[in-house]
Each structure stands twice: as structure tokens, then as C-alpha cells.
C-alpha positions in Angstrom: -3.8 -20.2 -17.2 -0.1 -20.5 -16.2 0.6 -17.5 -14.6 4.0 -15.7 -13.2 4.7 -13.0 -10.8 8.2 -10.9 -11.1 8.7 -9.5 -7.8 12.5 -8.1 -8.0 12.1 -6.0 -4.5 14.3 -6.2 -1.7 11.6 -8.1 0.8 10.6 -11.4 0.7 7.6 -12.3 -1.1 6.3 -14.6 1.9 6.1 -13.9 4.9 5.9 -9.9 4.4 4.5 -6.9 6.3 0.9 -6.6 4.7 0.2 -4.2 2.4 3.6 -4.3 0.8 3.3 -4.8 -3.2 5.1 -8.4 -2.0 2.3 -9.5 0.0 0.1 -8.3 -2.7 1.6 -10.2 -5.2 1.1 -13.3 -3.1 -2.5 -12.5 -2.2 -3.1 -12.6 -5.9 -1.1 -15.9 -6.4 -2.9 -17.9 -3.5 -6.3 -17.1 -4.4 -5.9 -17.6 -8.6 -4.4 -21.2 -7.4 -7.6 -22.1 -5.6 -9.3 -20.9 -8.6 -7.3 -23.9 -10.5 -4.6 -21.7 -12.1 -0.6 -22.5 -12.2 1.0 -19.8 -10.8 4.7 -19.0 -10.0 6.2 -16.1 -8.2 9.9 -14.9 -9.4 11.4 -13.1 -6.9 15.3 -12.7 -5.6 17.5 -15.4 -4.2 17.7 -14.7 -0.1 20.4 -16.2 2.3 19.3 -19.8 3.9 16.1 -20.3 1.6 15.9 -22.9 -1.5 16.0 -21.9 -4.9 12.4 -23.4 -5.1 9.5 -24.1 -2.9 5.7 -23.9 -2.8 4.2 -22.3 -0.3 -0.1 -22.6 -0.4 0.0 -23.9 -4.1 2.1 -21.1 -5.3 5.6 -22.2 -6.9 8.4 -19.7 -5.9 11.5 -19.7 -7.9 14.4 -17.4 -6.4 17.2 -16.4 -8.5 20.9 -15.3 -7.0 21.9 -12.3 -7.6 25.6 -10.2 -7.6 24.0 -7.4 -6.4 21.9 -6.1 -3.5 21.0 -7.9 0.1 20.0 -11.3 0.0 19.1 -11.2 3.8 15.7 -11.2 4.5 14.1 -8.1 5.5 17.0 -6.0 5.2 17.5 -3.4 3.1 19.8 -2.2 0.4 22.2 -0.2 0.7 21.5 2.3 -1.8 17.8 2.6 -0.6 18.3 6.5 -1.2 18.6 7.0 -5.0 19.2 10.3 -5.0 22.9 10.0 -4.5 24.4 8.4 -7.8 26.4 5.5 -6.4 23.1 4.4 -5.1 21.4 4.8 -8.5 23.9 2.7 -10.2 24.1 0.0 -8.4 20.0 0.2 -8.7 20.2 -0.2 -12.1 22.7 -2.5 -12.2 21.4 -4.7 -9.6 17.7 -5.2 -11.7 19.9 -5.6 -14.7 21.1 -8.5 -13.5 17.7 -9.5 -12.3 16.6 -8.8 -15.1 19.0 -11.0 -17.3 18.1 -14.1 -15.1 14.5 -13.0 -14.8 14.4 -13.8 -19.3 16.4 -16.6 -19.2 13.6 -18.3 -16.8 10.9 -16.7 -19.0 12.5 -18.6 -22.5 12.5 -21.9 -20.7 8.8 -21.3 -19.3 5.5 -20.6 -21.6 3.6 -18.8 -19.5 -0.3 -16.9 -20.5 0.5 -13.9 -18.4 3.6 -11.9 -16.7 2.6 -10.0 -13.8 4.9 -7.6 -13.1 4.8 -5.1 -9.8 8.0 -2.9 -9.6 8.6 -1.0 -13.0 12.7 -1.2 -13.1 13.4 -4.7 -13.8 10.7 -4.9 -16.0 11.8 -2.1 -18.2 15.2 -4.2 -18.7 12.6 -7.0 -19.5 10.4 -5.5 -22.4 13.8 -4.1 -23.5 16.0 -6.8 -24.1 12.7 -9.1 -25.3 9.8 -7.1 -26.8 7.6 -10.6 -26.6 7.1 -10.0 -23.6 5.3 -6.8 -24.0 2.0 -8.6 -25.2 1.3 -10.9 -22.0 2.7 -7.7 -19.5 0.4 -7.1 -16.8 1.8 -3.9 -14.5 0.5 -2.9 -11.3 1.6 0.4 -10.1 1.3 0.3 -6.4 3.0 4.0 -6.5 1.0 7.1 -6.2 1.3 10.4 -7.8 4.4 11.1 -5.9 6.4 9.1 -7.3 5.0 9.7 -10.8 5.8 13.3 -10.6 2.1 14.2 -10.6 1.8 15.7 -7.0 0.5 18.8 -6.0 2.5 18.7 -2.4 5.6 17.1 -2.7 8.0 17.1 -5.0 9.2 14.1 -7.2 12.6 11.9 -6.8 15.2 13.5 -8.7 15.3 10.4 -10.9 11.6 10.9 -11.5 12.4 14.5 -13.5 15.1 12.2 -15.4 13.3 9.5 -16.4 9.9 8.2 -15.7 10.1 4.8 -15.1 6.3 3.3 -14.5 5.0 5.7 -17.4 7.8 4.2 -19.9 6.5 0.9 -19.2 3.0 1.5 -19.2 2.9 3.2 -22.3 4.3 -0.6 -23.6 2.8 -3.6 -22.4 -0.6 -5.0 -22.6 -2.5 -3.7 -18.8 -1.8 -1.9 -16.1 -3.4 -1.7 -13.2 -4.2 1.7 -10.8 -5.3 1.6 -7.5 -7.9 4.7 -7.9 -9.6 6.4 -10.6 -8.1 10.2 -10.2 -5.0 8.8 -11.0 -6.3 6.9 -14.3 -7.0 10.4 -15.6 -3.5 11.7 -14.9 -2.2 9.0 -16.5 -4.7 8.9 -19.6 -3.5 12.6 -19.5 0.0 11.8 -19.7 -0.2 9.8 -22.6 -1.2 6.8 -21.2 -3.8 4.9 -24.0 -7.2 4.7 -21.9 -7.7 0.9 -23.0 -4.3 0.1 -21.5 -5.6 0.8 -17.9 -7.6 -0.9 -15.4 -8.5 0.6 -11.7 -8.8 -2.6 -9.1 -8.2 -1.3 -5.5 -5.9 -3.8 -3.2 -7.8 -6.0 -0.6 -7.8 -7.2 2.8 -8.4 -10.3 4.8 -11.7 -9.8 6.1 -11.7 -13.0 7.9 -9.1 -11.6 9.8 -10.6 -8.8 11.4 -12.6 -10.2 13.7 -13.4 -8.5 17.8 -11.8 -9.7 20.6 -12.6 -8.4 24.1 -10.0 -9.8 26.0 -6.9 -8.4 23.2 -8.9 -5.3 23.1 -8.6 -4.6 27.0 -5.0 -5.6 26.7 -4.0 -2.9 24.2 -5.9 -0.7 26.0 -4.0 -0.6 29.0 -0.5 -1.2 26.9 -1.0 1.5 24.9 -2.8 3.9 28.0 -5.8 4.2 26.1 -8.8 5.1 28.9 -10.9 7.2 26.8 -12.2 8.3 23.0 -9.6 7.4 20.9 -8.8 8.7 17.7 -6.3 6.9 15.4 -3.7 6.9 12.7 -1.5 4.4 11.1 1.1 5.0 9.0 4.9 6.2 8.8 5.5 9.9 10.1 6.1 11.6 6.8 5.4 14.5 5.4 2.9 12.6 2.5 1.1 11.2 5.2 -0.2 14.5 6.6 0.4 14.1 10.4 1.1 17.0 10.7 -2.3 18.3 10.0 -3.6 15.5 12.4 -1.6 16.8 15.4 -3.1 20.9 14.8 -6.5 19.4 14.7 -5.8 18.3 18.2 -4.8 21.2 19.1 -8.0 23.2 17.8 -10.2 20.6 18.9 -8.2 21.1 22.3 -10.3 18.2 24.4 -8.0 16.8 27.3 -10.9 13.7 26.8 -9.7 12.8 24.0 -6.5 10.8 23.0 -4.8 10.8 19.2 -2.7 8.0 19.3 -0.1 7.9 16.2 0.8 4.5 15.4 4.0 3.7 13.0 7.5 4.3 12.4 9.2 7.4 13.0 12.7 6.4 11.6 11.8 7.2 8.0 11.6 10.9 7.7 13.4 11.6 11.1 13.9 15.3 10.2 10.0 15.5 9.9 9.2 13.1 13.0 11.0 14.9 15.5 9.3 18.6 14.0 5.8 17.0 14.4 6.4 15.2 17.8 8.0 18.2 19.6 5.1 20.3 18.2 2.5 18.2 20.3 4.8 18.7 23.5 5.5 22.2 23.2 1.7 22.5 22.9 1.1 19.8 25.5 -1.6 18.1 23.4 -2.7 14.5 24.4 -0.8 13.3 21.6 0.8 9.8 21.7 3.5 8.4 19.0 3.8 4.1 19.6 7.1 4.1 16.8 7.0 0.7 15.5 5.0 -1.6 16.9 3.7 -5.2 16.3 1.3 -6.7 13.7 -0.9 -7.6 16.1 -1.0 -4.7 18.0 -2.0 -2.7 15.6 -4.9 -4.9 14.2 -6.2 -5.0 17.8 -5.9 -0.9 18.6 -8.2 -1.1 15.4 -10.9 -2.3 17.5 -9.9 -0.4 20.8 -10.3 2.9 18.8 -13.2 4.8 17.6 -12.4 7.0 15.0 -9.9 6.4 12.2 -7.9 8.9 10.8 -5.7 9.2 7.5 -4.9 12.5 6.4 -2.9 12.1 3.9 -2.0 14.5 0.9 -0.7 11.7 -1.5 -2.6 8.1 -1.3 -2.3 5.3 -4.2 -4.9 3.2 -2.0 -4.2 3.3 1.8 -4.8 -0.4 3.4 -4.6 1.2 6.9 -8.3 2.5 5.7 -9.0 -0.6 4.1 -8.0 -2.3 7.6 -9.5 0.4 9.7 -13.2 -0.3 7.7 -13.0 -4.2 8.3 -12.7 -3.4 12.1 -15.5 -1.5 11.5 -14.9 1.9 12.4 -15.9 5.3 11.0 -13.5 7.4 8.8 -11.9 10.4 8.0 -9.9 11.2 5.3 -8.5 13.1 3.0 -10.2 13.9 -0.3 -7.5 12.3 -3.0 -6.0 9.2 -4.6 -7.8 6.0 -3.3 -9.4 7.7 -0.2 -12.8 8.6 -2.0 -13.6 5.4 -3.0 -13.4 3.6 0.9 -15.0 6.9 2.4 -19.0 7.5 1.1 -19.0 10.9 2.9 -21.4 10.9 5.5 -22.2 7.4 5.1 -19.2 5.5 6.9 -16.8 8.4 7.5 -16.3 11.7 6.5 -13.9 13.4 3.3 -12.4 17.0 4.0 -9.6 18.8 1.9 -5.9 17.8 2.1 -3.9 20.2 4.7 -6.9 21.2 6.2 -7.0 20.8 9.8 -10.1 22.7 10.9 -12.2 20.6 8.8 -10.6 17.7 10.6 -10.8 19.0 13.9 -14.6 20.1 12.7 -15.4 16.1 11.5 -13.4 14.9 14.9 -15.2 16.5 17.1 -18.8 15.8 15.3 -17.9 12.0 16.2 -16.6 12.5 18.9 -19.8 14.0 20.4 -22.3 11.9 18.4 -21.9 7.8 19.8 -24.8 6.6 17.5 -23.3 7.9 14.2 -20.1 6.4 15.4 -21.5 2.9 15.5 -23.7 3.7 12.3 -20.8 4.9 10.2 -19.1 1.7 12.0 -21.2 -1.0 11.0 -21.4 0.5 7.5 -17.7 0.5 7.4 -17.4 -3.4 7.7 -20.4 -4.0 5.3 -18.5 -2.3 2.4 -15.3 -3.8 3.4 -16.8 -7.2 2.7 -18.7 -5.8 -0.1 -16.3 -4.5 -2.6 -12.9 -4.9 -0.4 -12.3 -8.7 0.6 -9.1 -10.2 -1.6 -11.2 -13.0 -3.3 -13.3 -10.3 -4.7 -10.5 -8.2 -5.6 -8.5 -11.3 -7.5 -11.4 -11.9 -9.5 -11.4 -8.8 -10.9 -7.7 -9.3 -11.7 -8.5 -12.8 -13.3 -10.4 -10.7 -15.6 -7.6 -8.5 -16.6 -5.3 -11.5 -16.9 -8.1 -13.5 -19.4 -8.5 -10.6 -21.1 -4.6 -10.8 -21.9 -4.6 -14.2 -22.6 -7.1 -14.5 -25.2 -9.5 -16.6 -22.5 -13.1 -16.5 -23.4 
């Protein structure tokens, strides 16, 4: 099959923070190449790269733009589309893309598009409705941004116009990331033969022990006893808040909670949840941005994971967090059900809840051998059902299924 990724998002496609729908774009690419396919990535033009290259058997073709940043890694301007300067030049900018983006696809036959952001790709099945029928859309949103949360309310656009629901409702597949959210969308209209639920992977390869990086962390990080452990921005969607009471119920000076990612996102929220753990003088530690490699190592150094989140498409941290194998809590929506077997590698309690996860924190905290039970059954259902060559199968599935492949 000749296949082609549209990627019209403001970071390069490789090399990407993992977990971004860039990097999961390229996952997919890589592996259907070593399976013998011709696949091509589309993404936008960036300052001091080539028009084309391959990189690991994928083509990439990049295509200049008039609008937007063409510096790698660097944001837009109008990142914040709630004002409406920055939603015009949105629009305009995957216009544009969009414009180019055809013009590539008449002068290439190709069995399948793959698209993963919904804007451009509205433009697309606009402007040329053959397109529609080899359209393959995977919405690496969750209900947030579909206007379908029970916590937090929607971009203002969202209550406008619906972008990912507009498209689904006319191409061939899309893809979800977790079952609950199939049913709101086969709720919404969406036609129940349209949609396909395939989680996103992980490396497994990657997560592999290492004493000696493990000590290291340990002591850069101050990490000399039982550690418990989140990753992700400080947002309200990601439920720290909840995390940081539980600490405070739990109320163990032996125990650390160490908050790893950025806190430069919601700043209003961050500073509201960190002075929180001071005025309460909890053992409470926030790492702001910190390295790649970091963070895959204080997977190992700690030995509970926690992701309390009250909106989650997927949650890779988990998916990470499982291949380092370590026990779990989360929350019980989106994607977080199907990574956590309650009692079997982790444990589910209610969203917003933070006895329950002080209750679950303190169980493994107090009970080594189910740690390193949960643990080891972690890993073995990361490499079960979670490793990226199982997971692009599944998508080479979808994508025969599209292009008439027996």
C-alpha cells in the first residue's frame, strides 16, 4: 500500500517529544515500512531543513507556508484561539496548508490518507470530496476538547463549531484511543462502522533497568525513600490537585510525591496547587520541565505511579509507567481503564476523589509484595497489548480495510 501522513501541526514530525500525535504519526510510518509499505509523511516546511528527506524508510515531504513558525519547536503565536486574531490566522494558516497539502495529493495516488489534526483536513475533504473515501482520522483529543466533559469546560470555538465531529461524520475511519469515548461519539451522531478504538503504543525495548541511572536520579532528584509519582503538565485536567490532598490525608513524612512536568502551561493553576503543598508543608516536590531521560529513569526509581486525571484520551505516561513496571493508580475514565486491571497491576478510584487515592496510596505503600506483583504484571501487559508493532498492526488493518486489501 502507498501510504501518507498529513501532519499540519506546529512540531516537527521527527525528532519530537514522545507521545505527541507527531511522534505518533512517525511510529506508525516506521513500523508499516518494515512491513514493506510506501509511506510518506506531509508535514510543514521548517527553517534550515530540505524540502524532502527520508528518515528510517519514511519519505518526508515539507511544504512552505505564509503562515505560522517554521522554527522548529516553537510555537505559534496564536497558540491561544480564544482571542479572534489568533483564530484567524488559525484558519488561515491550515488553509494554506491545506491548498498545498491537495495539490501534492493530485500529483500522488496514494491507498490511504492518514490524517491526525482535524483543521487542515476539513479544508481537505472540502475543497476535494475524493478524498473522503481513503480518510483515515485519528483523534488524539479527548472529551475536552470535544465538548463532552463532565469537568471542564470546552474551547469557545468548540461551542461554535465542532471540528473533529464534522470530519468524522465524513471520511472513511476514525480512530479513538478508548472505548467510553466511542459511545459518546456513536451518541453524537457518529456512524458506529466509522470508528475504530486502537490505544497509542510505547517502545518497550526502551524501558529497560539501570542501576547505576537509577541511583543517579535518585540523589538528583532527593529521592531517599517510597516514592510516589506523576507525570504530566500541572493542569487542572490532569487532577494534581487531588494528588497533592491525598498527601496531605495520607500525611506520612516517609513518603515523597514527586510531581514531574511543566508548570508554565496553566500558571494560574500551578502556582494554586504548589503553594497549597507549602502552606500545608507536605513532602511534595514539583521538578518543572525536566529531561527525556530523566524522566524514563525516575520511572524506575519510583514505586508507585500516579495519574489522576479527570479527562484522559490515552495517557502514555501510564503506558510508560507499566513498561517500567510499576503498579498504578488512576482515575476511572477515558483510556485509563483499559491500562489499569483493578487489583491486578494497579488500582482505579473515582475522578476528584482524593481519599480513595490516599486510601489505594497508602495500601501500596504498606504492602512491598503487592508492589512488585502489581509491578511485574504491569510490564507483562505492556508488552502484551501495548508495544508499537502490535499497535500498527492493528492500524494496518484499518488501513486494508480502506483500501480494498484482502
Amino acid at each position: 500500500m502507498r501510504i501518507v501522513h498529513i501532519y499540519d501541526g506546529h512540531e516537527m514530525i521527527f525528532p519530537i517529544e514522545e507521545g505527541s500525535p507527531a511522534s505518533i504519526a512517525f511510529e506508525l510510518a516506521k513500523h508499516a515500512v518494515k512491513e514493506g509499505h510506501d509511506v510518506t509523511i506531509l508535514e510543514r516546511g521548517w527553517r534550515g531543513l530540505s524540502h524532502e528527506e527520508d528518515i528510517q524508510g519514511v519519505k518526508i515531504k515539507r511544504i512552505d507556508l505564509k503562515i505560522g513558525s517554521d522554527i522548529p519547536y516553537k510555537e505559534v503565536p496564536y497558540r491561544e484561539i480564544q482571542k479572534p486574531q489568533g483564530l484567524i490566522r488559525l484558519v488561515l494558516d491550515r488553509i494554506d496548508f491545506a491548498l498545498k497539502a491537495n495539490k501534492f495529493l493530485m500529483q500522488n495516488d496514494f491507498d490511504v490518507i492518514h490524517v491526525h489534526l482535524p483543521f487542515a483536513a476539513n479544508v481537505l475533504i472540502t475543497i476535494n470530496k475524493k478524498l473522503r473515501d481513503k480518510m483515515v482520522y485519528t483523534i488524539h483529543a479527548d472529551e475536552y476538547r470535544l465538548g463532552l466533559s463532565k469537568f471542564l469546560k470546552p474551547p469557545v470555538i468548540i461551542k461554535v463549531f465542532q471540528p473533529d465531529l464534522y470530519l468524522m461524520k465524513r471520511i472513511r475511519k476514525s480512530v479513538v484511543l478508548n472505548e467510553p469515548l466511542k459511545e459518546k461519539l456513536i451518541n453524537k451522531g457518529i456512524k458506529k462502522e466509522k470508528l475504530e478504538v486502537i490505544p497509542n503504543g510505547v517502545n518497550i525495548k526502551e524501558f529497560n533497568s539501570n542501576k547505576e541511572e537509577i541511583e543517579q536520579v535518585k540523589g538528583k532528584y532527593g529521592l531517599d525513600t517510597t516514592t510516589v509519582m506523576f507525570a504530566g503538565t500541572v493542569t487542572p485536567r490532569k487532577g494534581v490537585e487531588y494528588l497533592v490532598k491525598s498527601a496531605e490525608i495520607l500525611n506520612n513524612k516517609d513518603v515523597i510525591f514527586l510531581i514531574v512536568g511543566r508548570i508554565d502551561i496553566d500558571k494560574e493553576y500551578a502556582r494554586k496547587v504548589i503553594n497549597y503543598a507549602k502552606e500545608k508543608n507536605l513532602k511534595v516536590k514539583f521538578t518543572g520541565f525536566i529531561p527525556r531521560e530523566d524522566i524514563k529513569a525516575l520511572y524506575f526509581a519510583c514505586d508507585i505511579f500516579v495519574l489522576p486525571s479527570l479527562e484522559e484520551g490515552h495517557g502514555l505516561v501510564l503506558t510508560e509507567a507499566m513498561a517500567s513496571g510499576k503498579p498504578l493508580i488512576g482515575t476511572k475514565i477515558g483510556g485509563i481503564p483499559a491500562q489499569i486491571r483493578d487489583g491486578w497491576n494497579g488500582f482505579l478510584v473515582e475522578p476528584g476523589n482524593e481519599k480513595q487515592l490516599a486510601e489505594k496510596i497508602k495500601y501500596l505503600v504498606e504492602n512491598d509484595e503487592e508492589r512488585e506483583r502489581m509491578g511485574k504484571n504491569s510490564r507483562k501487559l505492556a508488552e502484551d497489548e501495548f508495544d508499537w508493532k502490535k499497535i500498527a498492526e492493528r492500524y494496518l488493518e484499518v488501513y486494508e480495510n480502506v483500501a480494498g486489501v484482502s
